[in-house]
N, C-alpha and C positions, 0 to 999 in steps of 0.2 A: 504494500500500500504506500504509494507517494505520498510527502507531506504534508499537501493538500487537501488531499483525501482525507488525511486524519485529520485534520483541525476543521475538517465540514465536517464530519462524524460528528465530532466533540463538540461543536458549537450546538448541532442538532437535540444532541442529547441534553445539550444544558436548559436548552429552549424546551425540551417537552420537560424536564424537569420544574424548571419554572411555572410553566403551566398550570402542572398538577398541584403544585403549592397553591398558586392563585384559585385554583380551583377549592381546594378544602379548603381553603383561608372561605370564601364567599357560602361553600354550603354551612362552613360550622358558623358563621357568621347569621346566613339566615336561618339555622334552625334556633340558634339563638335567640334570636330579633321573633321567630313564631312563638318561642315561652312566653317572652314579653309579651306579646298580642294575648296572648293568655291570660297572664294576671290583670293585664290591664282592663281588657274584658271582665273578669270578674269583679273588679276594684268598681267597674260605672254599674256593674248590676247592684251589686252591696248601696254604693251611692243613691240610685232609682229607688231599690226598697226604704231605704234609711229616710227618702223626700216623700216615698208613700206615707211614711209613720211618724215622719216628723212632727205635725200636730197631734200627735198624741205623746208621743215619745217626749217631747221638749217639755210637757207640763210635769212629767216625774222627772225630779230631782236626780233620781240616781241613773238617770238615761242620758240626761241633755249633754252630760261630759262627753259621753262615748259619741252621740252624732255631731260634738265639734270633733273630735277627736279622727272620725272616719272622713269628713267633710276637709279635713285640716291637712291631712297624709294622701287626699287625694289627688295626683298628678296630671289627670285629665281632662280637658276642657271639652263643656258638656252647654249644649243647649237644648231648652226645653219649648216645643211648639205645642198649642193648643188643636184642636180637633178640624180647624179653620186653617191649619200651615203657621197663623201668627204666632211672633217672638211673643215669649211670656216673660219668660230669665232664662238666665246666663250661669256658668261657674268656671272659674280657670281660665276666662279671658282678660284682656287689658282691662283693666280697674278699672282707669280714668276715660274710658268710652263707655254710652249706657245709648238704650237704644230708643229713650224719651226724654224730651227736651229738660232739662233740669236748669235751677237757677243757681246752682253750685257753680262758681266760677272754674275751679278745680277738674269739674268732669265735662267732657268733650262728647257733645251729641252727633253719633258716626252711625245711624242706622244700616248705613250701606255698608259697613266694614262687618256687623253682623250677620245681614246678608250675604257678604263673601266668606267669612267661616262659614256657617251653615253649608252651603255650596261644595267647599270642602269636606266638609264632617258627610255630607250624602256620597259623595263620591266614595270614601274611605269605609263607611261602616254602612249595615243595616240599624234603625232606630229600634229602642229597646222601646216597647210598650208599656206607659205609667197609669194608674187610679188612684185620682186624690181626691177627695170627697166626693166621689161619683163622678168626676170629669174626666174624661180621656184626654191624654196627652204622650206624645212622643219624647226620647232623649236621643240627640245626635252626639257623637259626641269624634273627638279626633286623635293620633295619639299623641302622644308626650311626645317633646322635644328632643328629651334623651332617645325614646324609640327611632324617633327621625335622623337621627344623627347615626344610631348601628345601622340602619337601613344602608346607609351611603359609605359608611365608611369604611368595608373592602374593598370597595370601588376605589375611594380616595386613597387608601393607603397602597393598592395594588398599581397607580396613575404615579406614586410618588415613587414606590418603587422601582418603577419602571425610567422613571426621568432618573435616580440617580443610576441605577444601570449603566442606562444611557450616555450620561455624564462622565462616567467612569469606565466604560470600554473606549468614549474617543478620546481620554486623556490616557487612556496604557495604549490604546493605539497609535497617538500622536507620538506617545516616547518611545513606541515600540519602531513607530518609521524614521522618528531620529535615530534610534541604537545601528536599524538596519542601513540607514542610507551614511552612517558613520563607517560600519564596516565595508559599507559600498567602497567609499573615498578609497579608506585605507589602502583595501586591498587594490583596487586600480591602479592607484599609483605608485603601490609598491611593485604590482606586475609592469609597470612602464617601466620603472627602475631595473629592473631587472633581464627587462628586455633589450635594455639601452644597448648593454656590453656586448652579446651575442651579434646584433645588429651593426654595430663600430665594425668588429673583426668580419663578421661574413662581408661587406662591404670592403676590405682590405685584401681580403684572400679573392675575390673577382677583380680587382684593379691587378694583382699578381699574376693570377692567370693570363689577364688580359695581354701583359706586357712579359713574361716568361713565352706565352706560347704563340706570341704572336696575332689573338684571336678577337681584335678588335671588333671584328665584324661576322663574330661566331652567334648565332643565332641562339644556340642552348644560353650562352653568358647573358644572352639580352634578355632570355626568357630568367634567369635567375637573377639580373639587377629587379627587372619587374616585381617578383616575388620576395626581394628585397625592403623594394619602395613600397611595396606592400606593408610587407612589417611594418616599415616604419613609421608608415598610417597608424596602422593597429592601434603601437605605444604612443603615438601620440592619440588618440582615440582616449585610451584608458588614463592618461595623463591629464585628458582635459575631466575627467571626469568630476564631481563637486566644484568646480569652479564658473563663471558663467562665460561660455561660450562665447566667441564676437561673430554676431549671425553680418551675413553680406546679402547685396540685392545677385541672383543667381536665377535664368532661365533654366525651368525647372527639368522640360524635354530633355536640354542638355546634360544637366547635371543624372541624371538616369539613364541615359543613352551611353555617356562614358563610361557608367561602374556596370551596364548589364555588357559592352563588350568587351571589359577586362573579364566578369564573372563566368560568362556563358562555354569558354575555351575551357573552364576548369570544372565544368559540369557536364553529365552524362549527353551524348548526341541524339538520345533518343526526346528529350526536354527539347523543345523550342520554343524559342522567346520573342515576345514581339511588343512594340510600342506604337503607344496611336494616342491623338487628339490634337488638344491644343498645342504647337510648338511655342508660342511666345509667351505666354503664363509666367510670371515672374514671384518669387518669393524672397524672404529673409532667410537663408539658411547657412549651418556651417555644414561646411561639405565633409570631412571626415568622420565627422559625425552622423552626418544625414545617408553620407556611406555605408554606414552602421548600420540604418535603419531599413534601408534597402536589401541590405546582405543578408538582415536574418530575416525579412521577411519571403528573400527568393530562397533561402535553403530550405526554409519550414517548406514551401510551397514544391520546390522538387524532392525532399523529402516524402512528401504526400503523394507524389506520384510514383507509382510501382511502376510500371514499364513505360510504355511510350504515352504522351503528354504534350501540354502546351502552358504557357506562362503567358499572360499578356500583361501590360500595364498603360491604364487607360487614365490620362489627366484630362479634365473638366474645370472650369472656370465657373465659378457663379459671380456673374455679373453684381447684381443684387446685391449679397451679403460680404463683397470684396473679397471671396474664400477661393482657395484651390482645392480641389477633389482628386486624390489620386488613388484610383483603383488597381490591386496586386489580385489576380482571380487564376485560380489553378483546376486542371482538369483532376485533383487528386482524388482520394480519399473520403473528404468532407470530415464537419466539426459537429456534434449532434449539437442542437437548438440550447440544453442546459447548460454546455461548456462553453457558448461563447464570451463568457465574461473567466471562465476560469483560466483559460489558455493565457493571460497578461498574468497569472500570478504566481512568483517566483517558486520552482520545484514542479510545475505541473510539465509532465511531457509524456507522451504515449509511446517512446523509442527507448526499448532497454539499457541504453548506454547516455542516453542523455540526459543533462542537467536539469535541461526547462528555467531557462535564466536567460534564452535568448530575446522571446519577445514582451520581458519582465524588462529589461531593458530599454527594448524599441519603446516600449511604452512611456516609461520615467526619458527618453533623448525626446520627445515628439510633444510631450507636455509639459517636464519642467523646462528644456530646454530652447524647445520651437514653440511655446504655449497653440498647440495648436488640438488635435484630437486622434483619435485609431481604434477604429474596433472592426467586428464582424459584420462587417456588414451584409453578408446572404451566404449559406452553408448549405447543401443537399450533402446525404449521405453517397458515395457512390460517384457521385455527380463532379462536385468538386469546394474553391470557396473563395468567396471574395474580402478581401481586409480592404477597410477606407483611411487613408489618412485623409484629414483637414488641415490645410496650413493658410494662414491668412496672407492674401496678396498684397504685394509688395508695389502693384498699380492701384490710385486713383483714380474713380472715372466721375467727372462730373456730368451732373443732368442735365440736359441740352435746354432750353426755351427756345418757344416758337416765334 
């Protein structure tokens, strides 16, 4: 299993993890919040009976404590309507609102704020049925506050949860693309360094040859300066790496035209390569590097092809959004639909010998470098696949007036 693989595994797993937490966290949460419903229920029934008998109940002495006493502990606001729908009373709403005009400065005549509890208390509950001295009457009633508050609050604390998560995977992952793009540097520039020496001396030992054997004009020697100058790109490639590039105005035909016929002589002849569009399309680019991004996106693509094949690459202009479009589409293989975003991530490769760090790279040269874009852009199995770069044009076009 690549390492890719494993850290989607592992993320997957954390995520149904999570889940199931938020999950019990909400069931135990509302069977909790239905006990509540329960007593609280019982507490307006107790309440109802206690307002049946309170005229009898309140003239003995040894009663009247207990129905302030159940009246006093109770938490739930309760209105009471007459046989007609009209407000009678109230309990456990705002004090200082009453639902008939009063000459108490103190209390605030709000009939309509009665009628919108009420409204509420019908929606929430069925009315519990009262007899007070032979009058029928309803109790509505709503629940407590605190009940309203467990109602919501796995929701809120699972919202909160989830935001510091959130907060906290893109701060280990912002440090975790510093640590990586620290050992990027490193290691680039220490392979440039290292590459330097080899390249001095092989460079030395072909000027030797040249002038020991006579073979100024020997073919193979010219085909090994090339493969030289090559290198020497490389290291400077990996040299410029963490640093910021100095991009130049480059016709971009051109600049792909020369590195696919240095590349195509040192790939299979059953691959054919071809270039089409626009020739004048102009960008900002640095060429050893933009080399780079060309290189690994033609090996993936004749890698993808098993036997005989085609390579094309198609540049587009978009007028409009001042953008270049450069299409790389191979007769290979193909990319299935779920991998097109996992192929840019470093370790993903389907070739037993290989790293998967090539278009982990194109990726980080094409957007931190060329601020520009790359992805999949159309894949068939069988069929083959197309990669897009975007690079912003390095022409102005103003809009013409009539």
């Amino acid at each position: 299993m690549n390492p890719y693989e494993k850290k989607r595994r592992w993320k997957f797993f954390l995520l149904i993890f999570a889940i199931l937490i938020g999950i019990a966290s909400v069931f135990y949460t509302d069977s909790f919040v239905k006990k509540m419903e329960r007593e609280e229920a019982i507490q307006v029934q107790l309440w109802v009976r206690i307002q049946e008998r309170s005229m009898f109940l309140m003239d003995n002495d040894d009663f009247s404590a207990v129905v302030q006493t159940v009246k006093a502990n109770t938490k739930v606001s309760v209105i009471m309507v007459d046989s007609v729908g009209v407000i009678t009373s109230f309990f456990g709403l705002d004090s200082t609102k009453t639902i008939y005009p009063s000459a108490d400065a103190k209390l605030d005549y709000d009939s309509l704020y009665f009628v919108r509890q009420l409204s509420k208390m019908k929606m929430q509950h069925r009315p519990l049925d009262m007899n007070i001295l032979g009058s029928k009457y309803k109790a509505y009633y709503k629940d407590s506050f605190i009940l309203t508050q467990l109602r919501y609050f796995p929701y809120i604390q699972l919202i909160v949860i989830f935001l510091f998560l959130l907060t906290a995977y893109a701060a280990f992952s912002s440090a975790r693309r510093d640590e990586q793009d620290h050992v990027w540097v490193g290691l680039a520039k220490e392979t440039a360094h290292q590459l330097g020496t080899p390249i001095s001396s092989l460079m030395a030992w072909t000027e030797l040859m040249k002038s020991k054997f006579d073979a100024e004009e020997d073919p193979l020697i010219a085909e090994m300066e090339n493969d030289i100058k090559r290198l020497e790109i490389i290291a400077d490639r990996f040299s410029k790496i963490g640093s910021k590039p100095i991009l130049e105005d480059h016709t971009v035909y051109i600049v792909i035209s020369d590195f696919i016929r240095y590349f195509k002589v040192r790939t299979s002849d059953k691959v054919k390569f071809s270039i089409t569009g626009d020739e004048q399309v102009r960008a900002l680019l640095n060429i050893p590097l933009f080399d780079w991004v060309t290189e690994n996106l033609l090996k993936n693509a004749a890698n993808a092809i098993e036997n005989e094949g085609s390579i094309s690459i198609n540049i587009i202009e978009n007028l409009a959004k001042e953008q270049v479009f450069i299409d790389v589409t191979d007769t290979g293989k193909g990319i299935p639909r779920s991998k097109f975003d996992a192929v840019f991530q470093p370790g993903y490769t389907t070739r037993k010998r290989g790293w998967g760090l090539g278009l982990s790279l194109t990726k980080r040269i094409v957007e931190n470098y060329h601020s520009g874009e790359i992805f999949v852009k159309d894949s068939e199995l069988g069929k083959g696949t197309t990669f897009r770069i975007i690079l912003k044009s390095s022409l102005r076009y103003e809009p013409t007036t009539a």
